[in-house]
C-alpha positions in Angstrom: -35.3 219.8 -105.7 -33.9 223.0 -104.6 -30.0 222.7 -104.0 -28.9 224.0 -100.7 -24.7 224.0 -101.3 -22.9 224.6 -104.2 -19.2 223.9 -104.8 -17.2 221.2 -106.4 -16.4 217.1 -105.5 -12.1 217.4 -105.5 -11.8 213.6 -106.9 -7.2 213.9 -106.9 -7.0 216.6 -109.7 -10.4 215.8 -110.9 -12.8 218.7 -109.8 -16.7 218.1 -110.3 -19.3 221.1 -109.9 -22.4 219.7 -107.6 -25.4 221.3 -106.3 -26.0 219.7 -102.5 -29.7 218.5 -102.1 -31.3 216.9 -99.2 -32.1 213.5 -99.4 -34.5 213.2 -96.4 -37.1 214.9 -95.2 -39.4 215.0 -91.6 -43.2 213.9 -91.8 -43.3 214.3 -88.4 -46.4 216.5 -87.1 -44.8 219.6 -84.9 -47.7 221.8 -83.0 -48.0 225.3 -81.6 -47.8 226.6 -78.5 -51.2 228.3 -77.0 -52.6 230.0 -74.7 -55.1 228.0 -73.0 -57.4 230.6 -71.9 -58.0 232.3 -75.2 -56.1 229.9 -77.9 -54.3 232.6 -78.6 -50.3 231.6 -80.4 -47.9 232.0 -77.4 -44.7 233.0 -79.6 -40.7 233.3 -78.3 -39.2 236.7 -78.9 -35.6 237.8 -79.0 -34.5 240.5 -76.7 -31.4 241.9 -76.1 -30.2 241.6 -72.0 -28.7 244.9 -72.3 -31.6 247.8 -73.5 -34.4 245.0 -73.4 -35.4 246.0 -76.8 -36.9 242.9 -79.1 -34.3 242.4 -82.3 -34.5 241.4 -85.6 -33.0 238.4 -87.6 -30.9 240.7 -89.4 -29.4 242.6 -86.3 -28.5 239.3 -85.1 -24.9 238.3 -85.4 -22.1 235.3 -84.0 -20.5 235.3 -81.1 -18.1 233.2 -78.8 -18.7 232.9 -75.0 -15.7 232.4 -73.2 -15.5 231.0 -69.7 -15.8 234.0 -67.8 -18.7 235.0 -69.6 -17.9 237.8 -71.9 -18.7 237.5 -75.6 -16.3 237.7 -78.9 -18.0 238.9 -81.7 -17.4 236.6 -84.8 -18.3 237.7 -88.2 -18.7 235.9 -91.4 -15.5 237.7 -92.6 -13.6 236.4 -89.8 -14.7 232.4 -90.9 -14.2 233.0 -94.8 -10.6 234.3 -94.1 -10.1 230.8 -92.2 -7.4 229.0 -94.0 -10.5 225.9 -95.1 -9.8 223.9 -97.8 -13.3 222.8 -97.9 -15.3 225.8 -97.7 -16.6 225.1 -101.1 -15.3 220.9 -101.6 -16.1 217.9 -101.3 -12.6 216.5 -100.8 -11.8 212.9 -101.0 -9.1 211.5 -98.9 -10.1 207.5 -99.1 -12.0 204.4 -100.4 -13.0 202.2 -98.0 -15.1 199.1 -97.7 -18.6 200.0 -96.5 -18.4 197.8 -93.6 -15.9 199.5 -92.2 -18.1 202.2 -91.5 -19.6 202.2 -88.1 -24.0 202.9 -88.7 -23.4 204.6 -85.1 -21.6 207.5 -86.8 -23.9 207.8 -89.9 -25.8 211.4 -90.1 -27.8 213.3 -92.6 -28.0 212.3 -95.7 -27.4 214.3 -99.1 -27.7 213.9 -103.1 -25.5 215.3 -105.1 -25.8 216.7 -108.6 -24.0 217.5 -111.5 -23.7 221.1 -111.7 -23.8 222.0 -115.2 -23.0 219.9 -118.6 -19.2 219.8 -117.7 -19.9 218.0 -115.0 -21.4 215.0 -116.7 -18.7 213.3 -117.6 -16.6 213.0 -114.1 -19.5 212.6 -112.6 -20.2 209.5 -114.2 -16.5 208.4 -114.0 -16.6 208.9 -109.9 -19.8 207.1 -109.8 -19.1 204.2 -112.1 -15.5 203.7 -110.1 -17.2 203.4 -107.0 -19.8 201.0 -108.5 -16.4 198.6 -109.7 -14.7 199.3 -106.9 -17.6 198.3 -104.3 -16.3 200.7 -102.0 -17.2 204.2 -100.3 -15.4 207.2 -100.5 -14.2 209.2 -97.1 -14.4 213.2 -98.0 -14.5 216.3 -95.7 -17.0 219.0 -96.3 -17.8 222.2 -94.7 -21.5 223.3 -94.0 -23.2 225.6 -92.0 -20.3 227.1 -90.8 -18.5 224.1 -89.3 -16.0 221.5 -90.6 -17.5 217.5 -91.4 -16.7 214.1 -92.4 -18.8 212.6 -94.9 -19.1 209.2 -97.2 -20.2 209.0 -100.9 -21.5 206.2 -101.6 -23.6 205.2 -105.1 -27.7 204.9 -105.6 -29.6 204.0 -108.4 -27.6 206.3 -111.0 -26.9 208.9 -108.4 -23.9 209.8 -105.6 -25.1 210.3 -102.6 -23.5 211.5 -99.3 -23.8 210.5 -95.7 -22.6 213.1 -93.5 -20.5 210.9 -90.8 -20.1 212.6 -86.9 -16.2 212.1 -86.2 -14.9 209.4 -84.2 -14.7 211.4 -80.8 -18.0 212.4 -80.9 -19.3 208.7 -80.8 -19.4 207.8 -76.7 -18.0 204.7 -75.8 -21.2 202.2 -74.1 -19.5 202.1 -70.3 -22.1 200.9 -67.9 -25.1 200.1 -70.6 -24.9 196.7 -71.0 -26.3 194.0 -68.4 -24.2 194.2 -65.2 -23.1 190.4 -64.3 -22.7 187.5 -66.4 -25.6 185.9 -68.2 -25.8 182.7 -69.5 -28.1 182.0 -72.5 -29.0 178.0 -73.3 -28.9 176.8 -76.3 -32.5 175.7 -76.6 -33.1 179.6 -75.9 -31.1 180.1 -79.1 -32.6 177.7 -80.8 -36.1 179.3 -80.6 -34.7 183.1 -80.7 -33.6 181.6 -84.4 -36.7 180.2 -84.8 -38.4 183.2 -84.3 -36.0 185.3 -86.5 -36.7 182.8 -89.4 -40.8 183.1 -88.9 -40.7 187.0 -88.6 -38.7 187.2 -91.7 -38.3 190.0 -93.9 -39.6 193.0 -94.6 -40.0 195.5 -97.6 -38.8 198.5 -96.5 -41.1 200.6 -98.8 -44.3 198.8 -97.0 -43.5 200.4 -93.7 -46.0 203.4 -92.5 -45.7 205.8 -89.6 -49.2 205.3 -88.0 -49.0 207.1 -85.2 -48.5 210.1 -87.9 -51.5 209.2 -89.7 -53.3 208.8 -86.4 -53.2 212.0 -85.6 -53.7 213.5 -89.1 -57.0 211.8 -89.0 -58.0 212.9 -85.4 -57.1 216.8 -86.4 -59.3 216.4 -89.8 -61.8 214.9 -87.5 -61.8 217.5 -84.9 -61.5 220.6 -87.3 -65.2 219.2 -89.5 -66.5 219.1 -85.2 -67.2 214.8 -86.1 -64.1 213.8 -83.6 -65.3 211.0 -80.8 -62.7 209.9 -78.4 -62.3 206.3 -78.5 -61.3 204.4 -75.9 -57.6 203.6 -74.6 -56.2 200.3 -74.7 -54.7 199.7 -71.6 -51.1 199.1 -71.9 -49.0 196.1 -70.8 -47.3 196.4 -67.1 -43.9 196.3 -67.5 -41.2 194.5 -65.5 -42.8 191.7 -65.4 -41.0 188.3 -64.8 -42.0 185.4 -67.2 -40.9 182.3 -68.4 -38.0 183.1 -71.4 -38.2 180.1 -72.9 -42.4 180.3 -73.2 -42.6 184.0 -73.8 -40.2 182.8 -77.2 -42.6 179.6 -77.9 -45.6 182.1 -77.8 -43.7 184.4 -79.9 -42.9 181.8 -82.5 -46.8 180.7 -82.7 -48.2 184.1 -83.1 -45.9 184.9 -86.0 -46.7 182.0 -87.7 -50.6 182.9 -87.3 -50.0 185.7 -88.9 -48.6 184.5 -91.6 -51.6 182.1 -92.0 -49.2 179.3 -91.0 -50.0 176.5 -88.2 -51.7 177.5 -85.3 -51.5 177.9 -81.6 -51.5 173.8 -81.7 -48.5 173.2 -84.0 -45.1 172.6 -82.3 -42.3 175.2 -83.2 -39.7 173.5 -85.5 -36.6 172.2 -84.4 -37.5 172.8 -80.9 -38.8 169.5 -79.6 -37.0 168.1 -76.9 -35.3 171.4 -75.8 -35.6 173.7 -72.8 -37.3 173.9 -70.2 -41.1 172.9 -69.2 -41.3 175.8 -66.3 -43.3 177.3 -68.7 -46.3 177.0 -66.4 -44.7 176.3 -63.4 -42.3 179.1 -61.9 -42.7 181.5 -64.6 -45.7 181.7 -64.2 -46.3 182.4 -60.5 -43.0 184.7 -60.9 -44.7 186.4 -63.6 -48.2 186.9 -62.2 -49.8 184.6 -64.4 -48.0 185.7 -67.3 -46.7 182.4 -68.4 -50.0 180.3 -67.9 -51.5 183.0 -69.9 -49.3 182.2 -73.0 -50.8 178.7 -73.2 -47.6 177.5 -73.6 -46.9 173.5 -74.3 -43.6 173.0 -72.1 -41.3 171.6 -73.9 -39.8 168.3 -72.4 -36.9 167.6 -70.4 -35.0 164.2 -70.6 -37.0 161.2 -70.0 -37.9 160.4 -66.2 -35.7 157.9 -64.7 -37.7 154.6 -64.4 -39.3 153.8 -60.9 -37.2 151.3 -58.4 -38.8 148.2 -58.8 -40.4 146.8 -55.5 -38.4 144.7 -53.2 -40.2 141.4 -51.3 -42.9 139.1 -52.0 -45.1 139.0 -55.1 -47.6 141.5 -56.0 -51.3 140.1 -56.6 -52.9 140.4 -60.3 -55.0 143.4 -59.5 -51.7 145.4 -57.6 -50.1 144.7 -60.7 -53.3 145.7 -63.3 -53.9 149.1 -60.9 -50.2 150.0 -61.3 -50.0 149.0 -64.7 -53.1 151.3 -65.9 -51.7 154.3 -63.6 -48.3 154.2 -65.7 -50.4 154.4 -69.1 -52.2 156.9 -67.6 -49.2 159.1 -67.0 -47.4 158.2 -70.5 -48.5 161.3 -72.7 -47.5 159.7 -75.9 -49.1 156.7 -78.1 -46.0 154.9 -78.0 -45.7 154.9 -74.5 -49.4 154.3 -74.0 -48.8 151.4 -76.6 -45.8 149.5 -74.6 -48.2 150.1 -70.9 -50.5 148.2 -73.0 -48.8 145.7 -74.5 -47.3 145.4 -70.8 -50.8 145.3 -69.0 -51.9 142.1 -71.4 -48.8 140.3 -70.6 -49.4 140.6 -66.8 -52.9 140.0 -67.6 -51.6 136.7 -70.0 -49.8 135.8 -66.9 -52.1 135.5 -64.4 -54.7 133.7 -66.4 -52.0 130.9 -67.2 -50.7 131.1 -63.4 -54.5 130.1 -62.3 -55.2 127.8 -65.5 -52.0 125.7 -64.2 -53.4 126.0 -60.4 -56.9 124.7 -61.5 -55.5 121.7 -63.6 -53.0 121.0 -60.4 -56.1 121.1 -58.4 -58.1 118.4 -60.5 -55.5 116.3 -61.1 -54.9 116.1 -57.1 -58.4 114.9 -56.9 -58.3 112.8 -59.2 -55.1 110.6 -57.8 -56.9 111.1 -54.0 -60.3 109.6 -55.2 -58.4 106.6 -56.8 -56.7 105.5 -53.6 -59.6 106.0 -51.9 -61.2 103.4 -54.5 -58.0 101.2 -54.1 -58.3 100.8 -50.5 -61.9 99.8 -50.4 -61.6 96.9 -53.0 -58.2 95.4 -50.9 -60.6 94.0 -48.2 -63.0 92.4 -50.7 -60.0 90.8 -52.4 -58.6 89.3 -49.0 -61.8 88.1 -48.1 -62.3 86.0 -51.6 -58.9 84.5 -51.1 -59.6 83.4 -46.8 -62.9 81.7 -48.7 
């Protein structure tokens, strides 16, 4: 890889040469400018306000615009006389813990070689120190003509460094987050973890830029004259309102498909019992059917309080049986459809002794009547056998 700096790392009195080399590089796809009539490359020239002439790179120089608009001339002369320390080091000033380094100021990135066989042996000293040390070094650099803060850190068998933007250059995040307070439920949590578990992780070296590759393919395509539009997907709307706690249960499900785990069916664990079952209620209609697209089973609030029980005279054995079989009706699990059951038998039980008793009362009632009856026709008899 071809070095783009060369100067030294200034480690306290320790100095090791290093070549600079990029550690990145863009894949991204950058087009021309044409002229749409013709094709023809529609190019930016470089022309001087004063004679209107087009310039050259090497006629072009510095210069500092000050506020009332007249230019300083600045050499290259005048910025190597600069009293810079680290015009040509690397020059640590601390070791840090990587933590303590905000990703918010974190810039290019560099690798840096050992210049020469000299080098070898600090350099391996530097980087074997920050391996034992499991900490990152703070240095200043200069490059391309301006003064930066940078971190060296180790990877694989090789230093690399981060340039780092200075602390005043990182903005502080006044009026970006949510205006108001928000409140976030627990059961909201509970499935935002759920999800995090399902999605997982990643291997970093799997990712692929497809748009990138999308558009490779359409230019090969359209330079061998074989390129066919296909047609657009239509995109979401955005803005829409839906149902937080169903969007998350829908969320939950799909990851799991894809990893060939339970399906659409299969209850997200750990959230039974949780939330909120406007999943297909306000959401929804909020949403514009957004929600009752998700096919979302709400998840259950507390158990319904149990109805008042009716005041004033008793209910017949069919009142009871109808009411009984609209309750199991209603019970949406087996142990509830189980006890309505269980309960409609006993009313059932009930009534069947309730009439048995009434029948048996009935016969024995005409039993004792016919008796008397039989009674009082043989007292007459017996009076007139005794008058004889």
């Amino acid at each position: 890889m071809r070095s783009i700096w060369n100067g030294a790392i200034s480690f306290g009195l320790v100095s090791i040469p290093i070549k600079l080399v990029n550690a990145t590089e863009s894949h991204s796809i950058s087009f021309r400018q044409i002229h749409l009539a013709d094709g023809g490359r529609v190019r930016y020239r470089k022309v001087c306000e004063l004679d209107g002439e087009e310039v050259s790179g090497a006629e072009i120089g510095k210069g500092y615009e000050e506020a009332d608009g007249s230019i300083i001339p600045i050499t290259d002369d005048d910025l190597a006389q600069l009293p810079l320390a680290t015009a040509k080091t690397i020059e640590i000033m601390s070791f840090v813990p990587a933590e303590e380094i905000d990703p918010l100021q974190m810039d290019a990135a560099y690798y840096l070689a050992a210049n020469g066989a000299t080098a070898a042996k600090p350099y391996t000293l530097l980087r074997e120190a920050l391996k034992r040390s499991r900490k990152v070094a703070i240095a200043k650099y200069a490059l391309r003509g301006r003064e930066r803060l940078g971190m060296l850190r180790v990877v694989d068998d090789v230093i690399a460094m981060h340039g780092l933007l200075w602390p005043d250059e990182i903005r502080a995040p006044e009026g970006v987050a949510p205006e108001g307070s928000v409140s976030v439920r627990d059961a909201e949590l509970d499935l935002a973890d759920a999800l995090m578990a399902t999605l997982g992780e990643v291997e970093m070296a799997s990712l692929r830029d497809d748009y990138r590759e999308a558009v490779e393919a359409m230019v090969t395509a359209k330079a061998g004259g074989a390129f066919e539009p296909s047609e657009v997907a239509a995109a979401p709307a955005g803005g829409q309102v839906i149902d937080l706690m169903a969007a998350l249960e829908k969320s939950v499900r799909a990851a799991k498909a894809s990893r060939g785990e339970p399906g659409p069916g299969a209850e997200p664990e750990g959230t039974a019992g949780a939330g909120s079952d406007a999943g297909t209620g306000a959401g929804a209609g909020a949403g514009g059917g957004a929600g009752a697209g998700a096919e979302v089973t709400p998840i259950r609030r507390k158990a319904a309080a149990a109805s008042p029980k009716a005041v004033g005279g008793k209910k017949s054995t069919a009142a009871a049986a109808k009411k009984t079989a609209s309750a199991a009706t209603k019970k949406t699990t087996a142990t509830g459809a189980a006890k309505s059951a269980a309960k409609s038998t006993a009313v059932k039980s009930t009534a069947v002794k309730s009439t048995s008793a009434k029948t048996t009362s009935a016969k024995s009632t005409a039993a004792a009547t016919k008796k008397t009856a039989t009674a009082k026709k043989a007292a007459p008899t017996a009076r007139k056998r005794t008058s004889a």
